[in-house]
C-alpha positions, 0 to 999 in steps of 0.5 A, a space after each residue: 500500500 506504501 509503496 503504491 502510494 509512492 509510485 502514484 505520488 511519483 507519477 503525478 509528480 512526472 506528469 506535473 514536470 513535463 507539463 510544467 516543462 512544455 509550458 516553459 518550451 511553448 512560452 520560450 518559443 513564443 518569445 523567440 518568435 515574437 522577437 524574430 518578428 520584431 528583429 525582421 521588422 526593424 531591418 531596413 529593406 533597399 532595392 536597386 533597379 534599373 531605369 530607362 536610360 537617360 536617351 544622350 549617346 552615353 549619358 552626361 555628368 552634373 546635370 539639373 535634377 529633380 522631381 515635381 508633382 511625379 514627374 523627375 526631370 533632367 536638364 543640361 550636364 556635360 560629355 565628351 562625345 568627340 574623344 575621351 578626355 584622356 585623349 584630349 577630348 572636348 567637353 560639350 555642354 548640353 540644354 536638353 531636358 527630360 521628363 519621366 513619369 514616375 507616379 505609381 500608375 504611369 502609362 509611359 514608362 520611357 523619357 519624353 525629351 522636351 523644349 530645351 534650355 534656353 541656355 547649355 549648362 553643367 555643374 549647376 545646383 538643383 532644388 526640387 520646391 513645390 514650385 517646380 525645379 529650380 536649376 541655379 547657376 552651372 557653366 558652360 563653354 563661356 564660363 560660370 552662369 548666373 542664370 536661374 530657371 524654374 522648371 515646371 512639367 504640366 499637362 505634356 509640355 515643359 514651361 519655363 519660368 526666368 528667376 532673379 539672377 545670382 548676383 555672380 557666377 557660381 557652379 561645382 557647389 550645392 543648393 538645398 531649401 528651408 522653408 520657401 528659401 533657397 541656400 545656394 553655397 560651395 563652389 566657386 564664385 565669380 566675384 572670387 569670394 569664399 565662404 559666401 552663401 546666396 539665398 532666395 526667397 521664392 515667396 519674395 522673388 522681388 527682393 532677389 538673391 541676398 549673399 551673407 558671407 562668412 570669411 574662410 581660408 577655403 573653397 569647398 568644391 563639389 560637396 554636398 549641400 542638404 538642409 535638414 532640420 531647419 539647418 544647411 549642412 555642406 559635407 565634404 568638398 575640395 580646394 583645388 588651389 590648395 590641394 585640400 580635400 575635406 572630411 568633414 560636415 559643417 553645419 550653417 544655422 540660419 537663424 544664428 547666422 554662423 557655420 559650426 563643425 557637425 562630424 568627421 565623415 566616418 568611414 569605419 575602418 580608420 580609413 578616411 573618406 570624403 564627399 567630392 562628386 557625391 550627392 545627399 539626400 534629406 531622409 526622414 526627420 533627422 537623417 542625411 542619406 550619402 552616396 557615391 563620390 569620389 575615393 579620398 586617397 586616389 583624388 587627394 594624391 591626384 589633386 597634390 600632382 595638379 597643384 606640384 605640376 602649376 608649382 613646377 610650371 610657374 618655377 620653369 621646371 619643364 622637366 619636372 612638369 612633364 614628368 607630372 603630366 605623363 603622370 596625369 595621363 596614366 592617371 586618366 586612362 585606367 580601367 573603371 575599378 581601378 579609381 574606387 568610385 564610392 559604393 555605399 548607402 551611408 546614413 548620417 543620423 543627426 539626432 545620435 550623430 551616428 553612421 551607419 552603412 545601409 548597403 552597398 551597389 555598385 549602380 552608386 559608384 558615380 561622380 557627378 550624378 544627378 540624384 533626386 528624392 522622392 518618398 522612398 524612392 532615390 533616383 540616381 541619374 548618369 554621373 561619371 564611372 571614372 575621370 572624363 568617362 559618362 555613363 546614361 543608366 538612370 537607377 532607382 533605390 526604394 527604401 522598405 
């Protein structure tokens, strides 16, 4: 009787383990799903794909981009069609515009060329405003421009709308908008000056373009303007006089009315990186999204040779002269990997100041591209694949 009594007590003890144990399995199972499911939330999704090719016999660089009311638009840019740059080739400067429908139920999936320009332009700056497309200054064959034209597509046909001119030439710097005001900065100014910012009220277009300038020893050329935040920040760039090539981003409070230094483009890997030749994009409330660009040492140690070679000129040092330009010669006429064009998705988080890599395509490795945002979606439009060689594929990234 004892002993039957134990026995019973024992298996009911069993029984109450294992249910206690499967209890404890189901629920641990549960968790880790639920946790899985939260994990694959979070993870961000990016899709490249291709787009219909920018219809210019092997597309251009530095053209007018941007997007209004569904409809991305691209003016102007610059090629060598006749003989590589390498060989000596001619730069042509280019007025054409097109418009690609990229509204969810577009019918017409291909480019519809346009009324031109009235003018050839490249390296200008481009903002996409509730206005239309605002395409700022650039150069051409005759030098820098001061013309400003907004851009608008409706009901099939292109219009074309003249801006208060800037009040000097400015090409190869950056524009972006805060609230109905334009920011026009980097680059190189006509008048010579550096630190200068031109601003627009498009609200107020009688009272024309305002420069407010803030004294510094450099220019930044080719960098990358974005406002975010209600603030203008201009990363990276390049001096060609003082073969200065920058890795940082500065930061231009408007209501304060000074710059102050944000960050140090963070590569990882303690290696140093730049933004020259590559575009940004605001995303979010509080991010800056990067992307292609030039790779720092290669354009660093070829800016060094250009200013040692005007050095070696200026002195009569012919020998040491074109020593160097045999250099730049090599230099130009490598194959297309060989230069490191930048492949990442960077995102600049400005409220933890942090950096992140979303990704990596080797569609972004261009310089001079033309890069609009719309939503989601980032358009990547031709750009160079090396020094003087274009490409015309068009890209679309699509954050999930």
């Amino acid at each position: 009787m004892k002993k039957s009594t134990i026995l019973i007590s024992l298996l009911v003890l069993a029984i109450i383990f294992l249910s206690q144990r499967k209890m404890i399995n189901n629920l641990s199972n549960k968790i880790f799903k639920t946790e899985e499911k939260t994990e694959n939330d979070m993870k961000t999704i990016i899709n490249c794909e291709p787009l219909p090719d920018l219809p210019i016999q092997g597309g251009v660089s530095a053209p007018f981009t941007g997007v209004y009311e569904d409809k991305l638009i691209v003016a102007g840019g610059s090629n060598f069609p006749d003989k590589p740059a390498s060989e000596g080739g001619v730069k042509a400067f280019y007025n054409d515009v097109f418009v690609l429908d990229i509204s969810d139920n577009a019918t017409n999936k291909s480019w519809i060329k346009c009324e031109a320009l009235p003018y050839e332009a490249a390296y200008g700056a481009s903002v996409s405003t509730p206005k239309g497309l605002v395409c700022i200054g650039g150069q051409n064959k005759d030098g820098s421009l001061t013309n400003v034209t907004l851009i608008k597509y409706d009901v099939d046909s292109i219009i074309f709308t003249k801006l208060p001119q800037l009040p000097a030439g400015h090409f190869n710097g950056g524009a972006s908008l805060i609230g109905s005001t334009i920011y026009a900065t980097g680059g190189v100014s006509s008048n010579k000056t550096k630190g200068f910012i031109f601003t627009l009220d498009l609200d107020k277009l009688e009272n024309g373009w305002t420069q407010i300038t803030i004294p510094t020893d450099y220019e930044r050329q080719q960098p990358v303007v974005v406002a975010q935040n209600g603030q203008l920040f201009v990363a990276g760039g390049y001096d060609e006089a003082e073969a200065k090539v920058f890795t940082n981003i500065i930061r231009y409070n408007p209501e304060k009315k000074q710059w102050d230094n944000v960050s140090e483009i963070d590569a990882g890997n303690n290696t140093i990186k730049t933004f020259v030749g590559a575009a940004g994009v605001p995303y979010k409330a509080d991010q800056i999204l990067f992307m292609g660009g030039v790779n720092y040492d290669l354009f660093s140690s070829a800016l060094k040779r250009i200013k040692k070679t005007k050095e070696a000129q200026e002195n009569g040092d012919t020998a040491l002269a074109d020593s160097l330009k045999l250099v730049g010669k090599e230099y130009m006429s490598q194959e297309i990997g060989w230069y490191k064009f930048e492949t990442e998705l960077i995102s600049l988080n400005l409220k933890t100041n942090s950096w992140e890599t979303l990704g990596e395509f080797p569609q972004l490795a261009r310089a001079g591209a033309g890069v609009a945002i719309q939503k989601n979606k980032i358009y990547i439009i031709c750009g160079e694949l090396k020094p003087g060689s274009r490409t015309a594929e068009v890209n679309c990234i699509t954050i999930k």
